[in-house]
N, C-alpha and C positions, 0 to 999 in steps of 0.2 A: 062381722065381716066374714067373709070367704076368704078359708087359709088355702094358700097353694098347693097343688100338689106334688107330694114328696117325688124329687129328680134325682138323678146319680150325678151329685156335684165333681165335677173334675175343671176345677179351676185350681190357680196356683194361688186359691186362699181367695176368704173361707173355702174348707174342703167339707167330706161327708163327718157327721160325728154319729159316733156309735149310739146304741140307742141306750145303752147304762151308763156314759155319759148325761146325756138327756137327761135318763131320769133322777140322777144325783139334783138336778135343779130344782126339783120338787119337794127339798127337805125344806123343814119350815128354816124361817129366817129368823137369826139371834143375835142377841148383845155382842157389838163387835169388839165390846168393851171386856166381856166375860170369859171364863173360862174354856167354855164351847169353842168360844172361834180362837184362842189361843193353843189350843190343842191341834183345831184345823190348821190353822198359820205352821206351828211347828209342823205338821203331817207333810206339809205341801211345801217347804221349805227342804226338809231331809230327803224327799222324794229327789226333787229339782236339785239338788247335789251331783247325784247320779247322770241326772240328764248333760250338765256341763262339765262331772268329773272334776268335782274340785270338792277341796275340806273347807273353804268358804259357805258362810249360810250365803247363796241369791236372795233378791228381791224381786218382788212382785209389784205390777205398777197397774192401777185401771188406764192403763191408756192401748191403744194400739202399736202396732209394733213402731209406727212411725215416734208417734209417743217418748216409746223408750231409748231411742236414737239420738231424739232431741234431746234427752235427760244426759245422755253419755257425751253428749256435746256437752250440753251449759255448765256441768260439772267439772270436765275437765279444762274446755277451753277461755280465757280468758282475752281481752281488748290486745292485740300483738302478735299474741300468738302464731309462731310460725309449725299449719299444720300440711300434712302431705297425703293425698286422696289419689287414688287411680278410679277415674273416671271411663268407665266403658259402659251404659247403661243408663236409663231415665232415673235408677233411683240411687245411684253413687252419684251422679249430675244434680241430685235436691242433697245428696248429705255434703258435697261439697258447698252449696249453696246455704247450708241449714248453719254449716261449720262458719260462712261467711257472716250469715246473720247474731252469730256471739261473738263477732269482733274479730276472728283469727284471720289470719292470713294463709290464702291458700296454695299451696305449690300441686298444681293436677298432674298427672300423670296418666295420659289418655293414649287412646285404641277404638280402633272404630269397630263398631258392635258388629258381635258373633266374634270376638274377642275376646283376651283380656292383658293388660301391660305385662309384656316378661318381668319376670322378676329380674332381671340383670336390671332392666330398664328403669323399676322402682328402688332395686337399690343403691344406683348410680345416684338417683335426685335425691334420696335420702342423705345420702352421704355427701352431697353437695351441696347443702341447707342447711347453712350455721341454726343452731339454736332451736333446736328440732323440739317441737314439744310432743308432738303424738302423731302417731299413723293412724289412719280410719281405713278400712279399707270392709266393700261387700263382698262376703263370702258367694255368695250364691246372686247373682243378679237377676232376679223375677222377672225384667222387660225382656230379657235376649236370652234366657235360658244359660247361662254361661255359670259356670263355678270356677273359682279363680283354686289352681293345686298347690301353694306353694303356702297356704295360714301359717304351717308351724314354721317353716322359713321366714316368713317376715316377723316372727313372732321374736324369733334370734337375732335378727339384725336391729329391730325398735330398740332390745335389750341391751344389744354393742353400741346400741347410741344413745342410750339413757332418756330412751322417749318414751312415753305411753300406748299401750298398741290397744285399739280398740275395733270389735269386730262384729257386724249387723251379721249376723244369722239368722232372721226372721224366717224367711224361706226354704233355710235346710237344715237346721238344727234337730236333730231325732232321725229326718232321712241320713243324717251325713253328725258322723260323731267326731267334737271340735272338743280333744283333754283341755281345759282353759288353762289349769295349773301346770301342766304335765310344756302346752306349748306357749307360755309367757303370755299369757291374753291378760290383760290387764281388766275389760271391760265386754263380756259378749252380751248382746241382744237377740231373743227371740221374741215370737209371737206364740198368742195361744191357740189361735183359727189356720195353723198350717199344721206340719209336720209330726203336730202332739195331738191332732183331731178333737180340739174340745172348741167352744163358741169362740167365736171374737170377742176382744175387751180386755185381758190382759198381755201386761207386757213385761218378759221375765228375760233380769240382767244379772251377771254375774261378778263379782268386783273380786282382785286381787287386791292383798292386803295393802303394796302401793297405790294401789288407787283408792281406795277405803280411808287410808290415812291420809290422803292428800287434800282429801273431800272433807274430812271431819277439820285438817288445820287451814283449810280456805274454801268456806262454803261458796256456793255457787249465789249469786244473785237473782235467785228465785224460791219462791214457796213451795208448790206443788210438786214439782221434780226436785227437790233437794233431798238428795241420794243422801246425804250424811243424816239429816233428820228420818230417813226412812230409816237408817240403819241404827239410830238411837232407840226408835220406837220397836224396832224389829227385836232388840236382847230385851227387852221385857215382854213379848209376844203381841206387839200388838203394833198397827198401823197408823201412818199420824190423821187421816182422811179415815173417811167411810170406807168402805170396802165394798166390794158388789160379792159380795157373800154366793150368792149364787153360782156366779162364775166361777169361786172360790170350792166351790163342790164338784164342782162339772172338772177343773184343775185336776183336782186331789184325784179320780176316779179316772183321769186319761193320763195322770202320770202312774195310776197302778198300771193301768193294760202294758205303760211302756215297760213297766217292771217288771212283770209276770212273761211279758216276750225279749225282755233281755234288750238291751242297746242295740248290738252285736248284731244280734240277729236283726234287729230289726234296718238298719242299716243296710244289711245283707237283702232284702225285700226289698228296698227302695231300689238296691241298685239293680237286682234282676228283674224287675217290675220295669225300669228306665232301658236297659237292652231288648225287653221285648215291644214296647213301645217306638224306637228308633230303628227297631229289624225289619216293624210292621209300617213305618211310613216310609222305609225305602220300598220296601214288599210295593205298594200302592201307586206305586211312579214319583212321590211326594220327598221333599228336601227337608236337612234339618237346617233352622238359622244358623245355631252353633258351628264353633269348628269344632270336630271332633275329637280334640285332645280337651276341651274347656266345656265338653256336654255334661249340663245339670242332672242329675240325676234326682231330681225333683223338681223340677218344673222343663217339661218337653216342648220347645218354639220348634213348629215346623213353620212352610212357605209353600200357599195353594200354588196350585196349576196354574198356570196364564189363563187369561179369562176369566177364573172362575170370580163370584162375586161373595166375597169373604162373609158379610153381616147374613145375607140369604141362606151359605153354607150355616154357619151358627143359627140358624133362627130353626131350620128344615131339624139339624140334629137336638135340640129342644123341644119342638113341636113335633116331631116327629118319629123321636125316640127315648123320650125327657132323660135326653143327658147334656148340660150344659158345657162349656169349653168357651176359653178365655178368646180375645180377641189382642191383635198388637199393640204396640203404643204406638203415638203419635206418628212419624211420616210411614211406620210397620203396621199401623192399622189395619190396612186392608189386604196388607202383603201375609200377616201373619197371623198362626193362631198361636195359642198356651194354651197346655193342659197340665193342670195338679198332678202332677205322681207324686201322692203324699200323706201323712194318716195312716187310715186304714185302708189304703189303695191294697187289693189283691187281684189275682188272676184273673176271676171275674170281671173285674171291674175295666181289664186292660181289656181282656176280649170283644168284651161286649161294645165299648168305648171304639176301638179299633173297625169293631164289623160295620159298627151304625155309621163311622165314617166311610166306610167302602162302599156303600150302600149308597149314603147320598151323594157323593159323590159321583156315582153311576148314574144315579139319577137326574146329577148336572150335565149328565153327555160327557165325561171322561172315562178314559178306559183304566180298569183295574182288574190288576193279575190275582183272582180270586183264589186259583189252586196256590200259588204263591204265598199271599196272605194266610188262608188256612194252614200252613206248614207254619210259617211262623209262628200262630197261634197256636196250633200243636203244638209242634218240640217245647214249647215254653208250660204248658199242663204236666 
C-alpha cells in the first residue's frame, strides 16, 4: 500500500508523536508473561506517578480514552446510584449518558456551550442530592474547547459529602497538571494520543486508595474493565489481558521526554503556546468559541467568517499546506474548527499553523491584518 505522507497533525487527538517515540515500537515483542515486560510495566507505572502526582501505582488500560471513562463508570457506579455531571459539551453529554447506561441516576448540571456550570451552581445540586455517590465531571471539554477552573474545588466539596470524585482528563492531562492526591481525585483518566504525544490505544487512570478499596470489596460486573483484577494483577507486575506491548514502549519513552522537561515546565508551554494561538485568531478577524475565563488551553475552538465554508477551509489547509485541523461537532460543524495545542506542540508549529490559516483564508476572499498577525507571531519567538 501507499503510506501517506507525513502532516503536521494539529488536532485535539491524536496529536504529532515524536519520532524516538516511533521508534521505541520497533523493539522486538516479549513474554508479557516474563520478566522483560514486568520491568517495563513497573518503568511505566513509576513514570505515570509523576504524571498525576500521586504515591498511588496507575493503571494502564488498552482501550481508548473513552475506554478508560467507561471502566471509572462501571467500577464505581452501581443500579441507583445517585450520580451528579455538569453537562456543557458533546462529550460530558456521552459521560452523563455512559453513567446512565450502568444504572445510575443522573442529576446534570448544564450550560450552554462556550461554557461551563459555575461552581456555585454545581455545588448547590450537590448539596441538594440525598445520597450522593460520585461526581464525574470533564476537565477539559474537546467539543467546545472549554476547561472547567474550579477540579481542586469540586475535589473538596465530593469530600465534605463523602462522594467519589472522578475526573476525565483525556484531553489535558500533561498540558494542564491535575495533583490527584494533593486535590481529593478519587479516579482521573487520561489518554495516550493527546497531551503525552505517544500512539492511540492506551488509557491511563489513577485510583485513590478509596476507590481502590472500594473496587477490590465490590467488584464491578464486568471482566475487561475490572479495575480491582487489574490492580491484583499489577502488585505482581503483570496484567490480566495481553498487553499491546508496543504501545507500552512508545508509553515508557513519551513519559521520559515528559520527565526530562519537567511537568512544570511543560505545562508552562502549553499554556504560552494556547495565548499565542488565541492573540493570533483575534490578529485574523477570527472568534474564539470559548468564553474567555473557560479557554482550553489545549485544544483552541475558534468560529470562521460568515460565509466561509468550513470542510473547504480544512481540506485547502491539508492539501495545501499538510497540516490538518479538527472540525466542530454536531450543529458546530460547520461553524467551527479545533486545533491540538498539545504534545509536542512548539513555536513552530503555532507559526506555521497560524500563517497557513492566514493564507487560506485570504485565498477565500477574507481580509486579514497580515502586519498584525506577524507581531503576534513575533513577540511570541
Amino acid at each position: 500500500m501507499d503510506y501517506p505522507k507525513r502532516k503536521l497533525i494539529m488536532l485535539p487527538g491524536p496529536t504529532n508523536v515524536p519520532d524516538r517515540v516511533m521508534a521505541a515500537m520497533m523493539k522486538p515483542i516479549i513474554n508479557h508473561r516474563g520478566e522483560t515486560f514486568t520491568t517495563l510495566l513497573k518503568e511505566v507505572t513509576e513514570k505515570s506517578k509523576q504524571l498525576f502526582q500521586t504515591t498511588e501505582s496507575p493503571l494502564i488500560l488498552n482501550a481508548s480514552g473513552t475506554g478508560g471513562v467507561e471502566a471509572a463508570i462501571w467500577n464505581i457506579v452501581r443500579p441507583g446510584d445517585r450520580v451528579l455531571v455538569p453537562v456543557f459539551g458533546e462529550f460530558s453529554t456521552r459521560l452523563a449518558e455512559a453513567v446512565e447506561l450502568a444504572g445510575g441516576e443522573v442529576v446534570r448540571v448544564t450550560s450552554e456551550f462556550g461554557t461551563v456550570p459555575s461552581l456555585e451552581a454545581v455545588e448547590e445540586a450537590a448539596r441538594k442530592t440525598s445520597n450522593l455517590k460520585a461526581i464525574y465531571i470533564v476537565h477539559n471539554e474537546t467539543s467546545t474547547g472549554c476547561a472547567v477552573p474550579y477540579v481542586e474545588q469540586l475535589g473538596r466539596i465530593a469530600g465534605e459529602l463523602g462522594a467519589f470524585y472522578i475526573v476525565d482528563a483525556i484531553s489535558s492531562l500533561g498540558g494542564y497538571a491535575i495533583p490527584v492526591d494533593a486535590w481529593a481525585v478519587d479516579i482521573c483518566v487520561t489518554g495516550s494520543q493527546k497531551c503525552l504525544a505517544a500512539p492511540p490505544g492506551l488509557a491511563l487512570l489513577s485510583m485513590s486508595k478509596k476507590a481502590s478499596d472500594y473496587v477490590r470489596r465490590d467488584p464491578p460486573r464486568v471482566r475487561y474493565f475490572d479495575l480491582a483484577r487489574q490492580l491484583e494483577f499489577l502488585s505482581r507486575g503483570e496484567t490480566p489481558f495481553t498487553p499491546a506491548i508496543s504501545l507500552y514502549y512508545a508509553l515508557n519513552e513519551a513519559l521520559d521526554m515528559l520527565v526530562e522537561e519537567g511537568l512544570q515546565e511543560r505545562v508552562k508551554r502549553h499554556a504560552r503556546h494556547a495565548l499565542t494561538f488565541y492573540s493570533a485568531i483575534e490578529a485574523m478577524g477570527l472568534g474564539a468559541f470559548a468564553q474567555p475565563e473557560v479557554r482550553s488551553n489545549t485544544v483552541i475552538a475558534g468560529l470562521y467568517p460568515d460565509g466561509l465554508d468550513g470542510k473547504q477551509f480544512r481540506k485547502r489547509m491539508n492539501e495545501e499546506h499538510d497540516i490538518i485541523i479538527g472540525a466542530g461537532f454536531g450543529a458546530l460543524k460547520s461553524k467551527m474548527f479545533r486545533i491540538g495545542n498539545m504534545g509536542e506542540v512548539n513555536g513552530a508549529h503555532v507559526n506555521r499553523t497560524a500563517a497557513a490559516m492566514a493564507l487560506t483564508l485570504t485565498k477565500a476572499g477574507h481580509q486579514v491584518d497580515m502586519r498584525r498577525l506577524a507581531a503576534v507571531l513575533e513577540a511570541s519567538s
